[in-house]
C-alpha positions in Angstrom: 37.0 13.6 16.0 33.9 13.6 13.6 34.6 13.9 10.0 32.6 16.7 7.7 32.9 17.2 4.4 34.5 20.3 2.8 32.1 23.2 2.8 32.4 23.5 -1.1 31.4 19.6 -1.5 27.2 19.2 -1.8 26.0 17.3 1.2 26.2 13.7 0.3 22.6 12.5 0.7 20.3 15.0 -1.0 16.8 14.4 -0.6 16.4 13.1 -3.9 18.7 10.0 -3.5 17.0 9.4 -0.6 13.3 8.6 -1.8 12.3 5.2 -1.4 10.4 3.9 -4.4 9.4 0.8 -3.2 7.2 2.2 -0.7 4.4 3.1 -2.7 2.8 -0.4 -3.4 2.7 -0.9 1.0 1.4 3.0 1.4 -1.0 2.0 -1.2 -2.3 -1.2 0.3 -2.6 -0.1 3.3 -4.6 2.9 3.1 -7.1 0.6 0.4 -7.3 -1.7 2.7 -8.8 0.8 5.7 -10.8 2.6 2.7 -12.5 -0.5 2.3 -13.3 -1.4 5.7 -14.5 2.1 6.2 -16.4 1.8 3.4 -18.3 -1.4 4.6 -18.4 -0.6 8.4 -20.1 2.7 7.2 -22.6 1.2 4.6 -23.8 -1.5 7.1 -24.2 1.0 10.6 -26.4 2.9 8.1 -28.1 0.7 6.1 -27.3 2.9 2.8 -24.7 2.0 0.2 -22.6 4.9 1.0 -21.5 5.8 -2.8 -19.6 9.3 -1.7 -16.9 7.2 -0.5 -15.6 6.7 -3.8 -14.5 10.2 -3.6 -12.8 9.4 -0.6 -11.0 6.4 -2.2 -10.1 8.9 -4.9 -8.2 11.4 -2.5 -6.5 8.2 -0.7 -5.6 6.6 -3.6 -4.0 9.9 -4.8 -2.5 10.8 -1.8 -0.9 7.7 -0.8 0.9 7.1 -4.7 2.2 10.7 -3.9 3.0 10.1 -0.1 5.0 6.7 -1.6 6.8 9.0 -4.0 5.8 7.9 -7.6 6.5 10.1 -9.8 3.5 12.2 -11.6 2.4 11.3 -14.9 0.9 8.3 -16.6 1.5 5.9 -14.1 0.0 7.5 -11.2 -3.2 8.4 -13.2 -3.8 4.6 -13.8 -3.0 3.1 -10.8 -5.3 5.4 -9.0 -8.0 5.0 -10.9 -7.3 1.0 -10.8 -7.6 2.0 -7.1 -10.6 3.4 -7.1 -12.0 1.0 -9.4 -10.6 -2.0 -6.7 -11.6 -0.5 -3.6 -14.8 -0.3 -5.3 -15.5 -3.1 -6.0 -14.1 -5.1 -3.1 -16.2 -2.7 -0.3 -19.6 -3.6 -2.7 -18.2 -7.2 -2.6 -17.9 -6.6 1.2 -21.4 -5.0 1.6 -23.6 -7.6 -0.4 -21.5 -11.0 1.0 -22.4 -9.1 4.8 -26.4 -8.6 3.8 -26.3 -11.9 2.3 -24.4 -13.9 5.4 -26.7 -12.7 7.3 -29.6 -13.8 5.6 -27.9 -17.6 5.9 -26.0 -17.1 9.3 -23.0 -16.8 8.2 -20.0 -14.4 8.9 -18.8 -12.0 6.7 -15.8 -13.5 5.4 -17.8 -17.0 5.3 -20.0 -15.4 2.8 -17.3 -13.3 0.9 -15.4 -16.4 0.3 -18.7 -18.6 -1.1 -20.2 -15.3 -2.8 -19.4 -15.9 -6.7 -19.2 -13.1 -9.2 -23.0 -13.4 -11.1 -24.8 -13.3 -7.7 -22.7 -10.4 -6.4 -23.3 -8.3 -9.5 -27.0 -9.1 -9.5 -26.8 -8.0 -5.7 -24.8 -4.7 -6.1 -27.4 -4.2 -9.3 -29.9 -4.2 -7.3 -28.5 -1.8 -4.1 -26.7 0.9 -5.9 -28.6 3.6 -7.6 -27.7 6.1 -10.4 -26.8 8.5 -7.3 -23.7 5.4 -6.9 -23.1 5.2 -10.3 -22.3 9.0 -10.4 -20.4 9.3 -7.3 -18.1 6.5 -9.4 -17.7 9.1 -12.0 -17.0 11.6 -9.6 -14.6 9.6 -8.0 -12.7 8.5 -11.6 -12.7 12.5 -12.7 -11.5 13.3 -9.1 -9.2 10.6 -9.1 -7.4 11.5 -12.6 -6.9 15.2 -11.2 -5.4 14.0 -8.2 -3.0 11.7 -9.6 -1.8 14.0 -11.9 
C-alpha cells in the first residue's frame, strides 16, 4: 500500500526546496566554454573578428546564471558581466594565438599556451576596430539588463 500525505498537509517537496544552487557555476562554464569556441571557429572561417558575438555571450551568460537558479540582483549582474568580459577575452586570446600559430606552424593550443599577455594585446589592438569596441559596450549594457 503506498503512503500519501493528508490532503490538508502542503506537498513535501515544493519547487522551491528543490532548486539546486550549485548548478550554476557548471551551466555557466559550460555554455562559456561553447561561446568561446563559437566565437573563434566563427572569426577564423571568416576572416573577421566577429565582435557581435559579445552580444551573444551576453544572452548566454544571462541565461545560463538564470537557467542555474541564482537569484536576481547584485550578484548575477557581476558575474555576467565578468562573463562577458572572460569570454571575451579568452575567444580574442583564441583568435590571435590561431593567426599567429599559423604564421610559426604551430597548433592552436601550442600557440595559446606560448602567446604572453603584451604580444596578445598588441595583436587584438591591432584586429579589433571601434565597431568591436562598441559591440563590447553593447554587450556589458545588454548584459546588465539581462542579469537583472
Amino acid at each position: 500500500m503506498l503512503w500519501r500525505p493528508p490532503a490538508d498537509d502542503p506537498l513535501p517537496l515544493s519547487p522551491t526546496s528543490r532548486t539546486h544552487h550549485w548548478l550554476w557555476p557548471a551551466m555557466l562554464l559550460l555554455g562559456s566554454s561553447v561561446v568561446t569556441v563559437a566565437w573563434v571557429v566563427l572569426a577564423l572561417s571568416t576572416g573577421r573578428q566577429s565582435g557581435w558575438m559579445a552580444l551573444v555571450a551576453a544572452a548566454e551568460a544571462a541565461w545560463m546564471l538564470r537557467l542555474g537558479t541564482l537569484a536576481a540582483g547584485r550578484t548575477r549582474v557581476i558575474i555576467t558581466l565578468l562573463a562577458v568580459l572572460g569570454i571575451t577575452i579568452a575567444a580574442n586570446w583564441g583568435i590571435v594565438a590561431a593567426h599567429i600559430g599559423s604564421m610559426m606552424g604551430l597548433g592552436i593550443l601550442d600557440s595559446a599556451q606560448r602567446l604572453g599577455p603584451h604580444l596578445a594585446w598588441t595583436y587584438a589592438g591591432l584586429l579589433n576596430g571601434p565597431t568591436e569596441w562598441l559591440y563590447l559596450g553593447l554587450a556589458l549594457l545588454l548584459g546588465w539588463r539581462l542579469a537583472r
